[in-house]
BARO-473819 format. One record per residue (C-alpha): residue number from 1; residue in three letters; y, x, z. Coordinates in Angstrom, 2 decimals. Last residue first. Layout:
// residues N
   pos   code        c2        c1        c3
   NUM    ALA         Y         X         Z
...
***
This chain:
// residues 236
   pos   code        c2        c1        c3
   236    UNK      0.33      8.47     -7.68
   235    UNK      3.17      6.89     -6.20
   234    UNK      3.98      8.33     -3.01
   233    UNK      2.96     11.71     -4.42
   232    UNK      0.17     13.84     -4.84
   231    UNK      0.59     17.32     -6.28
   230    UNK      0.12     19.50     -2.41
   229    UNK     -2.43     21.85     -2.45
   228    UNK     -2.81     21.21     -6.63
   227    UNK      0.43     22.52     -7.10
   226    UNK      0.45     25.02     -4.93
   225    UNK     -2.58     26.62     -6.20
   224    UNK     -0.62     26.55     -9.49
   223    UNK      1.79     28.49     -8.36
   222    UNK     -0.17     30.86     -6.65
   221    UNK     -1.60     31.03    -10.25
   220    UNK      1.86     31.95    -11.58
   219    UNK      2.49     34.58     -8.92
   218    UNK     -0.88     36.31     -9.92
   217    UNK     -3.51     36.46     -7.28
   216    UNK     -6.39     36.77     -9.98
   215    UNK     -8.40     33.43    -10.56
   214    UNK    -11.94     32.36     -9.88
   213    UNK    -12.11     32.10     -6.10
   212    UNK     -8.69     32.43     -5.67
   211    UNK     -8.73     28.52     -7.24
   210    UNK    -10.89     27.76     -4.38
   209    UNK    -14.11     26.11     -3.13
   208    UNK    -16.01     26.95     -6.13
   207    UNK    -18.82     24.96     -7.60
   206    UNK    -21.57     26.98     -9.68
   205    UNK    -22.45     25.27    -12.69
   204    UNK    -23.64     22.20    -13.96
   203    UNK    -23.35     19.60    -12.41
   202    UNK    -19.24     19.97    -11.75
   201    UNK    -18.96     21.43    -15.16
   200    UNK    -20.22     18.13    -16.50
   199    UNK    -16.54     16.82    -14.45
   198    UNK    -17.62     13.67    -12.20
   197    UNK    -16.66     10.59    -13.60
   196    UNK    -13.53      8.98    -13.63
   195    UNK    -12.23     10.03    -17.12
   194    UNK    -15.11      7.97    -18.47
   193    UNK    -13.01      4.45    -18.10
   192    UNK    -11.32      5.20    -20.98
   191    UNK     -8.72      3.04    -21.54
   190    UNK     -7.75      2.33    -17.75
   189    UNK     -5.50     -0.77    -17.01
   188    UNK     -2.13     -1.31    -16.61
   187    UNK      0.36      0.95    -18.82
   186    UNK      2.96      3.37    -17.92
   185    UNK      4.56      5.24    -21.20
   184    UNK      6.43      7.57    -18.88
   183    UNK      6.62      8.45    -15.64
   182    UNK      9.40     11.25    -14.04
   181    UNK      8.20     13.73    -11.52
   180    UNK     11.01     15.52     -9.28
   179    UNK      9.12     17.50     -6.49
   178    UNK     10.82     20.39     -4.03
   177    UNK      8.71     22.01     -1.79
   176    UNK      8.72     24.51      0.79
   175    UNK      6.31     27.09      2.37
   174    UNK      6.74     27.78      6.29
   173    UNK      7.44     23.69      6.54
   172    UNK     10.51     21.74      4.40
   171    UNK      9.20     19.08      2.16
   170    UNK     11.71     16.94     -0.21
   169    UNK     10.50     14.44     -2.82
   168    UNK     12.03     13.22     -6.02
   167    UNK     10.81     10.20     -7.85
   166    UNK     10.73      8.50    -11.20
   165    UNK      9.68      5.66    -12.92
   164    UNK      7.41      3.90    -11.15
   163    UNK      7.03     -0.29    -12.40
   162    UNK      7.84     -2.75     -9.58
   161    UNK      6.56     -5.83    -12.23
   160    UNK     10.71     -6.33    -13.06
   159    UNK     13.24     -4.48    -10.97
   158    UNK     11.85     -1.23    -12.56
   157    UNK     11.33      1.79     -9.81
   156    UNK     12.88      4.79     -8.71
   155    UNK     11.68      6.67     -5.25
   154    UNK     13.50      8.66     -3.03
   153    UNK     12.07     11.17     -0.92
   152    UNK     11.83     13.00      2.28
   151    UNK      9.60     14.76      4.52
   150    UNK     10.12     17.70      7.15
   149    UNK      6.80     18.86      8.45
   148    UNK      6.23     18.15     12.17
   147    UNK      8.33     17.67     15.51
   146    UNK     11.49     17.50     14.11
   145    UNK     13.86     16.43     16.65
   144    UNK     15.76     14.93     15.21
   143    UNK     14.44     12.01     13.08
   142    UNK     12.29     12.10     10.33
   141    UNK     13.66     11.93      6.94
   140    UNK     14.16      8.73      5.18
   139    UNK     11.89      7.34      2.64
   138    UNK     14.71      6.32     -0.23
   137    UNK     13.89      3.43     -2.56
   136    UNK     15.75      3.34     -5.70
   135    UNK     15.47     -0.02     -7.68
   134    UNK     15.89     -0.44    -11.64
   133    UNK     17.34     -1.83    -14.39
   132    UNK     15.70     -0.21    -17.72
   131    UNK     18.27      1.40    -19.87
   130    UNK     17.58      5.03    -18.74
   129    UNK     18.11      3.70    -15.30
   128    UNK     20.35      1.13    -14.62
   127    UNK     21.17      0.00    -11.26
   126    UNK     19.86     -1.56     -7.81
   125    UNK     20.58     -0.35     -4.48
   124    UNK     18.72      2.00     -1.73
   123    UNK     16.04     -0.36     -0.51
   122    UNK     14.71      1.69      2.79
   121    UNK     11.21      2.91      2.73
   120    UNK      8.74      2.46      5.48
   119    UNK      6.20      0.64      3.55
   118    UNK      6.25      3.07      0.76
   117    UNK      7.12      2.04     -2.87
   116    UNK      3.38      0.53     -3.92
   115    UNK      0.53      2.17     -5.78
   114    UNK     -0.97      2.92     -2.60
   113    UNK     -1.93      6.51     -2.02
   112    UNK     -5.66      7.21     -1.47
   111    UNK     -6.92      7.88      1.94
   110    UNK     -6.53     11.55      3.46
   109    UNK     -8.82     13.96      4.00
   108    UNK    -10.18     15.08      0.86
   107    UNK    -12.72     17.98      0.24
   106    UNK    -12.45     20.68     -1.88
   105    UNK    -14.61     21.54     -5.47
   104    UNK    -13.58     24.02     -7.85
   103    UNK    -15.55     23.89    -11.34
   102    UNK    -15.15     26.26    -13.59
   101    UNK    -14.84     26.02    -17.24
   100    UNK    -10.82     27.65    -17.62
    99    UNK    -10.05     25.52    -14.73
    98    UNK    -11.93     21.66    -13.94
    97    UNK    -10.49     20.79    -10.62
    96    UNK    -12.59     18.39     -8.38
    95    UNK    -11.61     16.50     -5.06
    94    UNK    -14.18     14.93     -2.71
    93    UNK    -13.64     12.52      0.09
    92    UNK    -16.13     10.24     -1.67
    91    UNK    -14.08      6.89     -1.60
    90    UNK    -10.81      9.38     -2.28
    89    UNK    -12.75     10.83     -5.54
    88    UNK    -10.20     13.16     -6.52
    87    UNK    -10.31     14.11    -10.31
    86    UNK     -8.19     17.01    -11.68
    85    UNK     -8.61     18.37    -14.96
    84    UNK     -6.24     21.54    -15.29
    83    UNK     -4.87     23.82    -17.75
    82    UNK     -2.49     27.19    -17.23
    81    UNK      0.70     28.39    -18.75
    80    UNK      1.91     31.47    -18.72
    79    UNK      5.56     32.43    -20.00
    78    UNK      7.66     31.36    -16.48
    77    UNK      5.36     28.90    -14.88
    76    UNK      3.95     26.09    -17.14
    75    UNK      1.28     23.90    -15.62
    74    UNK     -1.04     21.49    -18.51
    73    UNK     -2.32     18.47    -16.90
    72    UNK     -5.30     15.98    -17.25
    71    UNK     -4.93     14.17    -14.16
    70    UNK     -7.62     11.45    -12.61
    69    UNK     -6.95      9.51     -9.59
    68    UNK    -10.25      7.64     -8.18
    67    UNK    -10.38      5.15     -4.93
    66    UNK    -13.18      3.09     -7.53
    65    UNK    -10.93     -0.38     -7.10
    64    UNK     -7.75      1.77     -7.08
    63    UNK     -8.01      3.05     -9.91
    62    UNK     -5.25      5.69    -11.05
    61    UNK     -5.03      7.63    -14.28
    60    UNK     -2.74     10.56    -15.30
    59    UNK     -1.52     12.37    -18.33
    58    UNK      0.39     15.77    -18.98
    57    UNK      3.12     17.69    -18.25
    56    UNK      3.86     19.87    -15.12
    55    UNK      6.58     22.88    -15.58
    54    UNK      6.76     25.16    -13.00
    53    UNK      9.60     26.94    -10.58
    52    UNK      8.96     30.00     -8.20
    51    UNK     10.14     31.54     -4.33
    50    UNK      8.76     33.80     -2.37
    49    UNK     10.21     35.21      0.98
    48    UNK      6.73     35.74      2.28
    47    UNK      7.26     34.24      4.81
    46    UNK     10.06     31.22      3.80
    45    UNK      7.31     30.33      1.35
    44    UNK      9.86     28.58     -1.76
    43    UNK      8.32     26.32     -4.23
    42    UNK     10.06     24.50     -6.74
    41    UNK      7.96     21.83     -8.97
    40    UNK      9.61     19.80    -11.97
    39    UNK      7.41     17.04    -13.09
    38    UNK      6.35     15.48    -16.41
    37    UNK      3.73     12.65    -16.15
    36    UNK      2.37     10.76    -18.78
    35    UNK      1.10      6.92    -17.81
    34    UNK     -1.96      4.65    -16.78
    33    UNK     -2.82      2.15    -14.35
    32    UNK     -5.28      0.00    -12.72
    31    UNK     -4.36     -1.54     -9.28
    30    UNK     -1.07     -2.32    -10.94
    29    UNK      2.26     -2.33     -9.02
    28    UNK      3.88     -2.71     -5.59
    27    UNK      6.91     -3.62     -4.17
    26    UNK      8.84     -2.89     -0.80
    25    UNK     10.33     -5.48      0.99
    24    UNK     14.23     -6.24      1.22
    23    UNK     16.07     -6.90      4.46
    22    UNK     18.73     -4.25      4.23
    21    UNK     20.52     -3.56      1.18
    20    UNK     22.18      0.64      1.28
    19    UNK     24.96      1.08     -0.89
    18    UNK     26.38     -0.54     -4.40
    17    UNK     24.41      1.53     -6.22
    16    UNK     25.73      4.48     -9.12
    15    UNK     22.41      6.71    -10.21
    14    UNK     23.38      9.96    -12.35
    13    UNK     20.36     11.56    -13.71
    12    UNK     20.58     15.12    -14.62
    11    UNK     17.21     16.84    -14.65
    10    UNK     16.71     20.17    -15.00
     9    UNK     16.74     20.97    -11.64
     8    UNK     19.18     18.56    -10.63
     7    UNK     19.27     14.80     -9.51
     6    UNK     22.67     13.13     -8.82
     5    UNK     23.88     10.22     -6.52
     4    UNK     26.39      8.46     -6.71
     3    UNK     27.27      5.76     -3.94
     2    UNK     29.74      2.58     -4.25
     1    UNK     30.97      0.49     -1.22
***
């Protein structure tokens, strides 16, 4: 039995599968990897009744053997746009955002993401996607009753070498999310090895603890603060 599925905000993927395949394991990838990133991010603070849309493009790195991630980004709310470095040092526990020349330095307390479809996640079907045939993994929702944050995603990735391509995630808590990231121009291994090190600004300079620390309270930089509370996803 056929399902269709489509993805909105922007982007309009249609994915056909032949229906849920049970008794498949979930893949992984490189240890070492490279791509750009573009992702679509809606936030929505049930509170405060405030709700806003950016634009994330840029590049990423992952290495697993140091527990680094490294994102050079550039976030796009409305008419402003604001630049980020963002290392977090999972080994260290540390996480640091280079804005505008400061530094902003929080602490991490959760391990790295695999670079592997979750283990939990249910094979969706295989199909074409953008040319490249694919899998879509779906990590279900938790079940009723809720007794935390309500997650979901669904994860795309090639049939050959378990390559991410796109995913969509789902969070509803006091402030929602909505995620749809797309990868591009993945490579394994890490060019420049540099990008792992600790920011010069980071040495430096006074470290803050918070993007309010050094930014107005502009709906675009709340934005952004959302972005980097909560940018990870299953496969970054």
């Amino acid at each position: 039995m056929a399902a269709c599925v489509t993805w909105f905000w922007g982007w309009l993927v249609g994915v056909c599968v032949a229906g849920a395949v049970l008794g498949q394991t979930p893949c992984c990838w490189s240890d070492k990897w490279e791509a750009n990133l573009s992702q679509k991010l809606g936030v929505y603070n049930r509170v405060s009744n405030f709700a806003s849309l950016a634009q994330i493009e840029g590049t990423m790195s992952v290495d697993h053997s140091l527990q680094k991630t490294y994102n050079d980004i550039r976030v796009t709310n409305g008419s402003s746009s604001t630049y980020l470095k963002v290392l977090d040092d999972f080994a260290n526990g540390k996480s640091y955002t280079v804005y505008n020349g400061y530094c902003i330095k929080v602490n991490l307390t959760t391990p790295m993401p695999a670079s592997c479809v979750p283990a939990k996640a249910r094979l969706l079907g295989n199909h074409s996607f953008s040319g490249v045939q694919a899998q879509t993994w779906v990590v279900p929702a938790p079940a009723y009753p809720v007794t935390s944050d309500y997650n979901s995603s669904r994860i795309t990735v090639s049939e050959k070498g378990c390559v991410p391509l796109h995913e969509v995630a789902l969070q509803f808590a006091d402030t929602s999310r909505m995620s749809v990231l797309s990868l591009q121009n993945l490579t394994p291994g890490i060019v420049d090895p540099s990008v792992f090190d600790i920011p010069l600004s980071c040495n430096t300079s006074r470290t803050y603890h918070s993007l309010r620390d050094v930014t107005d309270s502009s709906p675009h930089m709340h934005v952004v603060g959302q972005y980097l509370h909560r940018h990870k996803t299953h496969l970054l």
